[in-house]
Backbone as JSON, one array per atom type, in Angstrom:
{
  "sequence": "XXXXXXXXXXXXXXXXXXXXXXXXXXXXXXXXXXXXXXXXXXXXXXXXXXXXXXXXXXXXXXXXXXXXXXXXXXXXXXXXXXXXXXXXXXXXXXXXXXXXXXXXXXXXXXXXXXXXXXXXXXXXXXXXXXXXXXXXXXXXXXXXXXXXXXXXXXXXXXXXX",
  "N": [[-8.43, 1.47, -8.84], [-9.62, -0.92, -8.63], [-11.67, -0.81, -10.74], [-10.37, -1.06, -12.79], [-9.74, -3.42, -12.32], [-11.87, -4.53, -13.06], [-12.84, -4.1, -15.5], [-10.09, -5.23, -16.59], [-11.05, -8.36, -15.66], [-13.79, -8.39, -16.61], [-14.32, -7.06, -18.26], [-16.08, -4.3, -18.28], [-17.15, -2.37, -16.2], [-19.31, -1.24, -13.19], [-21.16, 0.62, -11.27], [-22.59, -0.81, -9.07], [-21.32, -3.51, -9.38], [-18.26, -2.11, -8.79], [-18.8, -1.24, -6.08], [-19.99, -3.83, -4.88], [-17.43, -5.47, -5.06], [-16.34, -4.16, -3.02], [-17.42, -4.14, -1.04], [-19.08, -2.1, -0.35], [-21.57, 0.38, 0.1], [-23.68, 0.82, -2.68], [-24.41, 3.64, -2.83], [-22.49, 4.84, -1.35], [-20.29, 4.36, -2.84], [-20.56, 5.51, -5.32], [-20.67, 8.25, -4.23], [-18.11, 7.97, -4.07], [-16.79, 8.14, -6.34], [-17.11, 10.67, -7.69], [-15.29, 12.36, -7.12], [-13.73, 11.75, -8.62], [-14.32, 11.54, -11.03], [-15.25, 14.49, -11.5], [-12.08, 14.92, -11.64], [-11.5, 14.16, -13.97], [-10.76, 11.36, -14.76], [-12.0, 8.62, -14.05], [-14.81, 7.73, -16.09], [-18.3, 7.84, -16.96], [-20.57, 6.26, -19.8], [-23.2, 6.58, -21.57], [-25.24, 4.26, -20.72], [-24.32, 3.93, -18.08], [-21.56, 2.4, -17.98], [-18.47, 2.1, -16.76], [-15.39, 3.31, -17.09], [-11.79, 3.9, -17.35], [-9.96, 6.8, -17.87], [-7.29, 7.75, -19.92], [-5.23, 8.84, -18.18], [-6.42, 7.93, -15.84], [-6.09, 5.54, -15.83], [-3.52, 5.13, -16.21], [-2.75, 6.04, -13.37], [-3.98, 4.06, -11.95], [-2.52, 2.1, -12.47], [0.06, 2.78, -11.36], [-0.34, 2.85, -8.6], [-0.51, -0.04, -8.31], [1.41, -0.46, -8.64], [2.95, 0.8, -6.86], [2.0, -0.59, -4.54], [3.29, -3.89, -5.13], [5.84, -2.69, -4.7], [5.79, -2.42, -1.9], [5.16, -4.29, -0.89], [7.34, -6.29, -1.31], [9.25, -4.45, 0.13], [8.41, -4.78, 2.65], [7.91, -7.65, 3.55], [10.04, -8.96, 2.26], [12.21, -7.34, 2.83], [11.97, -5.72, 5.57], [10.9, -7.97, 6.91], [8.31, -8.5, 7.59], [5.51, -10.6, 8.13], [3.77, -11.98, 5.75], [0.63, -11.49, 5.48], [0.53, -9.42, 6.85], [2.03, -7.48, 5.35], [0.9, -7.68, 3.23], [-1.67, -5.75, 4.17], [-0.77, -3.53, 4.89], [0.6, -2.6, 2.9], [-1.47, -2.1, 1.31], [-2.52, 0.31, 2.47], [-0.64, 2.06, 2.48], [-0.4, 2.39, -0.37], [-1.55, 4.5, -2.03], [-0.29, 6.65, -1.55], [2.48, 7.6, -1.88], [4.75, 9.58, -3.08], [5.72, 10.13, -6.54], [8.54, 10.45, -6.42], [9.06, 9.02, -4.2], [8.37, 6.46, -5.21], [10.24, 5.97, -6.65], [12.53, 5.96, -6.05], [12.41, 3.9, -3.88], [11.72, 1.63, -5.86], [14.38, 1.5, -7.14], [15.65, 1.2, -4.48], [14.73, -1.65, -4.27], [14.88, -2.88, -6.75], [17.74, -3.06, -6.29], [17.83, -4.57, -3.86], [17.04, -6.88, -4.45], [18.69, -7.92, -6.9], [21.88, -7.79, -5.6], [22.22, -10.33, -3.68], [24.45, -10.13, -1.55], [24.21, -7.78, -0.38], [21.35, -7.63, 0.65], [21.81, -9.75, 2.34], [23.86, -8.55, 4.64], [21.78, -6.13, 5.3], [19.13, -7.62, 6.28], [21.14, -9.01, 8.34], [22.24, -6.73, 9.76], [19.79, -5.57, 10.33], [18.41, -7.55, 12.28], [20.34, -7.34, 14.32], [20.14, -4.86, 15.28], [17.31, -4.72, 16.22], [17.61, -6.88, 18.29], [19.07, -5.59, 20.09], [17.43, -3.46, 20.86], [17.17, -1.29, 23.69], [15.04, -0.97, 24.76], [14.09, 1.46, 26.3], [12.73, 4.09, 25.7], [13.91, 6.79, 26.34], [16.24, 6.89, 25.88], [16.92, 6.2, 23.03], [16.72, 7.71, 19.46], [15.19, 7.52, 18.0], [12.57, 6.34, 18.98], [11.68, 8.14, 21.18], [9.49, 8.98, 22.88], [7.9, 6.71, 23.03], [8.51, 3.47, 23.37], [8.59, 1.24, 20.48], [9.54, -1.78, 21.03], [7.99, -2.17, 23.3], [5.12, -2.23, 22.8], [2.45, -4.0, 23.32], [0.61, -6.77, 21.46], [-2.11, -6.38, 21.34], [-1.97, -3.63, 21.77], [-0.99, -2.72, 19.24], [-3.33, -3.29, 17.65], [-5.33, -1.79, 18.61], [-4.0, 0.99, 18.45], [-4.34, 0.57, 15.4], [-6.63, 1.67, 14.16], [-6.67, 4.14, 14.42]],
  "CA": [[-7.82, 0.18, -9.06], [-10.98, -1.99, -8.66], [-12.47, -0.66, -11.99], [-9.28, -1.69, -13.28], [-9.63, -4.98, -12.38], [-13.05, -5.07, -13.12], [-12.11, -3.73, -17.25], [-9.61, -6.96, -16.97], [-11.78, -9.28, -15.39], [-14.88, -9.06, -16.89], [-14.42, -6.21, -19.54], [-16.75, -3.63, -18.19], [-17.63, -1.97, -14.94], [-20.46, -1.01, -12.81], [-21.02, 1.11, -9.83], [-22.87, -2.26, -8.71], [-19.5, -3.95, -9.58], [-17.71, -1.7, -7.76], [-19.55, -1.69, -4.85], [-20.26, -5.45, -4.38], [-16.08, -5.79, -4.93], [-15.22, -3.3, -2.1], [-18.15, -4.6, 0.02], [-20.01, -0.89, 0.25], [-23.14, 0.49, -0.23], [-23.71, 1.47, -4.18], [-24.57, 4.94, -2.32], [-21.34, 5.35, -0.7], [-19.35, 3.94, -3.9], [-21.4, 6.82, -6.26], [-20.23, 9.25, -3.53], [-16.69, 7.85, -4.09], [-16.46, 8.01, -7.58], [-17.58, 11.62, -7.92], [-14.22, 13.24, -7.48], [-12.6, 11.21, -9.78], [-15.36, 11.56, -12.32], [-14.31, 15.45, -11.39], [-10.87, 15.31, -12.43], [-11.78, 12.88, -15.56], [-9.83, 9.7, -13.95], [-13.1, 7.76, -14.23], [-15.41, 8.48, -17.56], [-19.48, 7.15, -16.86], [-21.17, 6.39, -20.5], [-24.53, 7.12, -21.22], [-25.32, 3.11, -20.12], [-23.98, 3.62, -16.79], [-20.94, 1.6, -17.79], [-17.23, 2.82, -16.34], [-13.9, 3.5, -17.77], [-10.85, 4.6, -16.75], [-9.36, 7.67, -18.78], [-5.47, 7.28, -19.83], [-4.74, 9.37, -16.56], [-6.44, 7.08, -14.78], [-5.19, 3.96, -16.1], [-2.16, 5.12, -15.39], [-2.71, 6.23, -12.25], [-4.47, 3.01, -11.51], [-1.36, 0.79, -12.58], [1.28, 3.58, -10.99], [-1.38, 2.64, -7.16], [-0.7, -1.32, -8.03], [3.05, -0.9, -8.76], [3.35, 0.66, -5.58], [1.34, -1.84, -3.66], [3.79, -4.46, -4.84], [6.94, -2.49, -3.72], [5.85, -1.82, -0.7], [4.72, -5.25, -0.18], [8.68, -6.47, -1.0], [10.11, -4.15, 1.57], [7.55, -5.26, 4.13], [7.63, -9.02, 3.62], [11.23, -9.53, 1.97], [13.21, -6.45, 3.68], [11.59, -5.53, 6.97], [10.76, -9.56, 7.52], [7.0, -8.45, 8.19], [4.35, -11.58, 7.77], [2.69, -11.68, 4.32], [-0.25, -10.85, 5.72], [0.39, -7.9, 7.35], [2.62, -6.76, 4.54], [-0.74, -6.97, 2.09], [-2.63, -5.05, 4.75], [0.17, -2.44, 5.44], [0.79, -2.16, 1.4], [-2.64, -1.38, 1.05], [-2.82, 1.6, 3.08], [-0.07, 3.16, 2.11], [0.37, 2.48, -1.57], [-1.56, 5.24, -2.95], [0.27, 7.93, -0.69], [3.71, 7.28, -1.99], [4.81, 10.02, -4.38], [6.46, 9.71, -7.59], [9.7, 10.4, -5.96], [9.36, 7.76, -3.47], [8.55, 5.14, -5.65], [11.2, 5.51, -7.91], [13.28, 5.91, -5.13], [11.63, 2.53, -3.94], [11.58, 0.78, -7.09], [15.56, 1.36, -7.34], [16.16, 0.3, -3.76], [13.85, -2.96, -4.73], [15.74, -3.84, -7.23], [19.2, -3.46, -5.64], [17.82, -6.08, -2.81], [16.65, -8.31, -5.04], [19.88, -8.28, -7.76], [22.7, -8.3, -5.01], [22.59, -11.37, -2.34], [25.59, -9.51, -0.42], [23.51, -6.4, -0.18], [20.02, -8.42, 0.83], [22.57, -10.75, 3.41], [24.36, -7.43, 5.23], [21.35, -5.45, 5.55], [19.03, -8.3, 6.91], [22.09, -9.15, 9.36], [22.16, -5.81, 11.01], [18.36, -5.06, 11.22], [18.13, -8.32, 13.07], [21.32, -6.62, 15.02], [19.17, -3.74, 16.03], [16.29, -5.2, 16.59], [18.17, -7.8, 19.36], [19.59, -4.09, 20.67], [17.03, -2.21, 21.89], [17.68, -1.0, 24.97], [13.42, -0.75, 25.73], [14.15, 2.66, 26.63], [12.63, 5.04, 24.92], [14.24, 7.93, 26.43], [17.79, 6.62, 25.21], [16.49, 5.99, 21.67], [16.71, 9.06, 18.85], [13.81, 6.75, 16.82], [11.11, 6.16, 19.76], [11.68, 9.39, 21.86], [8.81, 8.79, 23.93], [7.22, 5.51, 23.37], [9.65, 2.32, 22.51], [7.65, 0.37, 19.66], [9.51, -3.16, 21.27], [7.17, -2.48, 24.31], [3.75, -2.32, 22.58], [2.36, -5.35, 22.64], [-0.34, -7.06, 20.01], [-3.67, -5.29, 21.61], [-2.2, -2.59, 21.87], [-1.21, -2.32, 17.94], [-4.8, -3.45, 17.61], [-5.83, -0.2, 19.25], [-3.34, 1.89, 17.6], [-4.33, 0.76, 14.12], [-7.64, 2.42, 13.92], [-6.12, 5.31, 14.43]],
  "C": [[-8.89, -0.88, -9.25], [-11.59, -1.74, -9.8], [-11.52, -0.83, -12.63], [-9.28, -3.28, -13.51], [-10.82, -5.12, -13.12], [-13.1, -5.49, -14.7], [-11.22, -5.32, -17.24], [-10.31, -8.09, -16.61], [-12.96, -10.0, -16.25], [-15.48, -7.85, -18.17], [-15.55, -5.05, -19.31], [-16.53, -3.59, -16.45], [-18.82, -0.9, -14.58], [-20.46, -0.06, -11.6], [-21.46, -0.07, -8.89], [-21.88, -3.12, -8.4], [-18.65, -3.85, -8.37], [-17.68, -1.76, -6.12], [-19.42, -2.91, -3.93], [-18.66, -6.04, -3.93], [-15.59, -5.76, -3.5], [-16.14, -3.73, -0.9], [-18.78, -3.06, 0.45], [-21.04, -1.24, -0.04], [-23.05, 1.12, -1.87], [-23.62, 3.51, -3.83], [-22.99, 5.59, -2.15], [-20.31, 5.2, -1.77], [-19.94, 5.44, -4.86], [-20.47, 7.99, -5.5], [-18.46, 9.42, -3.62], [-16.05, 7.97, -5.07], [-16.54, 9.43, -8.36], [-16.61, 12.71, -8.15], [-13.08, 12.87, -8.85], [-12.82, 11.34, -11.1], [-15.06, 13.51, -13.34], [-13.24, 16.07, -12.46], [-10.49, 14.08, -13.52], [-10.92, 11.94, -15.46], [-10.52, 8.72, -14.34], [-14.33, 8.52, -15.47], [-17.34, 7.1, -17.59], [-20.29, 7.58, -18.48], [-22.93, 6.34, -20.4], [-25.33, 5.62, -20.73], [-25.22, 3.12, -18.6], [-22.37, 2.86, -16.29], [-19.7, 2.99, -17.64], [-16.35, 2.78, -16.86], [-13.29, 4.28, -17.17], [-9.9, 5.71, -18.11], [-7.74, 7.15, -19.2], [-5.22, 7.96, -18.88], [-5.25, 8.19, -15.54], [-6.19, 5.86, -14.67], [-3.94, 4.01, -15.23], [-1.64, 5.38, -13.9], [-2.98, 4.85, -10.84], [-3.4, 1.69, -11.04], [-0.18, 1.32, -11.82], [0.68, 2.59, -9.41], [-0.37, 0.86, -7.77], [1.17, -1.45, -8.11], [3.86, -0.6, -7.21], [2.83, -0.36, -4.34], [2.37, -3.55, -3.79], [5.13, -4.09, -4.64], [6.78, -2.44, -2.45], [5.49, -3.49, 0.19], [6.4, -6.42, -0.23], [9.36, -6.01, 0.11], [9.31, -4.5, 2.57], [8.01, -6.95, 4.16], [9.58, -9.2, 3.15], [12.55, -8.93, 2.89], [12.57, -6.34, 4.71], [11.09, -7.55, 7.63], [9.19, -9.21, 7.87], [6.05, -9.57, 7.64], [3.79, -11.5, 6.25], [1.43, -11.14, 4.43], [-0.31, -9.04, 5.79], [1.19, -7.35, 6.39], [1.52, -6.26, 3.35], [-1.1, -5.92, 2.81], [-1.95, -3.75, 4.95], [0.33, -1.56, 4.14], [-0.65, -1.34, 0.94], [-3.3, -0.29, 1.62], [-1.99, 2.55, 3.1], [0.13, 3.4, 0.33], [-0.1, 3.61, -2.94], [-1.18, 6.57, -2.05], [1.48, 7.9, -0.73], [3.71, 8.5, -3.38], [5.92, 9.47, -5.27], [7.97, 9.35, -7.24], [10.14, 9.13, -5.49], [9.18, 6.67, -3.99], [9.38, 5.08, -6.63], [12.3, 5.6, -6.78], [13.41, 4.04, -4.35], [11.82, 1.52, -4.71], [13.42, 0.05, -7.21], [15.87, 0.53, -6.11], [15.25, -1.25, -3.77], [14.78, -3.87, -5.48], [17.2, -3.85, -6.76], [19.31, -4.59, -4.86], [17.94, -7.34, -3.74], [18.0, -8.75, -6.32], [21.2, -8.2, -7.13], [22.48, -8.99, -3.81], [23.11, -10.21, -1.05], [24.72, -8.12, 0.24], [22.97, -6.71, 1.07], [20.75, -8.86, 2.25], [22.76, -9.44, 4.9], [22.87, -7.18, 6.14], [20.11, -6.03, 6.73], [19.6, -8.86, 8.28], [21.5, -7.43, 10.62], [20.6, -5.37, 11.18], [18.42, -5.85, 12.31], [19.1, -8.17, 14.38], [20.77, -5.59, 15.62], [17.84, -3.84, 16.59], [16.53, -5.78, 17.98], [18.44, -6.82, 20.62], [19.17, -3.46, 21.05], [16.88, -2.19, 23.28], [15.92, -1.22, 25.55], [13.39, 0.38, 26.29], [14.2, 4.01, 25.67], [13.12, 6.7, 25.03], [15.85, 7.95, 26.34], [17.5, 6.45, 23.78], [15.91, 7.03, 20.47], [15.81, 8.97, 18.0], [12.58, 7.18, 17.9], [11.17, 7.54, 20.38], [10.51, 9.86, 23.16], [7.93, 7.6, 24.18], [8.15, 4.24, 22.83], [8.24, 0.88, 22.25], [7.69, -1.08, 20.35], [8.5, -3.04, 22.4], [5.87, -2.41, 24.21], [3.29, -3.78, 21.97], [1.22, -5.55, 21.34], [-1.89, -6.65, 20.21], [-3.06, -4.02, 21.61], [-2.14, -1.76, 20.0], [-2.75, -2.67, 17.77], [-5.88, -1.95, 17.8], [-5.64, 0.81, 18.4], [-4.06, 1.68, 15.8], [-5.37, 1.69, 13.24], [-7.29, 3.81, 13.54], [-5.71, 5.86, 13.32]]
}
């Protein structure tokens, strides 16, 4: 995706580029680029300069389409912060298969083209949410840890993970 941008930005890309973007080491970016180079995703001319194959274009723009579904159901449907919906989108959005984002895509646009839907569904999360018992050994979701009782160090902890 970043040599994506880079091609729209500034019409070329660099491992330098790359690098400087993502905040690595050129070393560790080289090392990252190697599988992709691999399965011909990424295409290095005899310059040094980068391109993305038509697989990897597409693969590139498939990664950003899911990054902004995922950042709708976080921020518009689940009510999660904008923040944390970027940061959440961006760690899952290239681990979504095809399935799921067309799966995704459809329930996306259903929120967003019926109100009544959007209204309902909003209603009862905030209905279940109000509802938990805090007992995770009554609850067929938590089963041994109930999420309302972890507080904000402890996601802190957990996220590394």
């Amino acid at each position: 995706m970043t040599i994506n941008e880079l091609l729209d930005a500034n019409g070329y890309a660099r491992v330098t580029d790359i690098a400087k973007r993502l905040n690595i080491t050129r070393g560790s970016c080289s090392i990252s680029l190697k599988p992709l180079k691999r399965r011909k995703l990424v295409i290095e001319d005899e310059n040094r300069f980068l391109r993305l194959s038509t697989e990897g274009k597409r693969l590139a723009e498939m990664i950003a389409l899911n990054d902004q579904l995922l950042e709708v159901l976080f921020r518009d449907v689940l009510q999660i912060s904008q923040e944390q919906a970027e940061v959440d989108a961006c760690k899952l959005e290239h681990l979504l298969s095809i399935e799921t984002s067309t799966k995704l895509a459809a329930f996306i646009r259903l929120w967003t083209e019926d109100p009544t839907i959007a209204k309902v569904v909003s209603e009862r999360l905030s209905q279940q949410e109000s509802g938990c018992s805090g007992d995770a050994k009554v609850c067929e979701y938590c089963s041994s840890i109930c999420f309302q009782n972890i507080g904000p160090k402890d996601s802190e902890t957990i996220a590394p993970l």
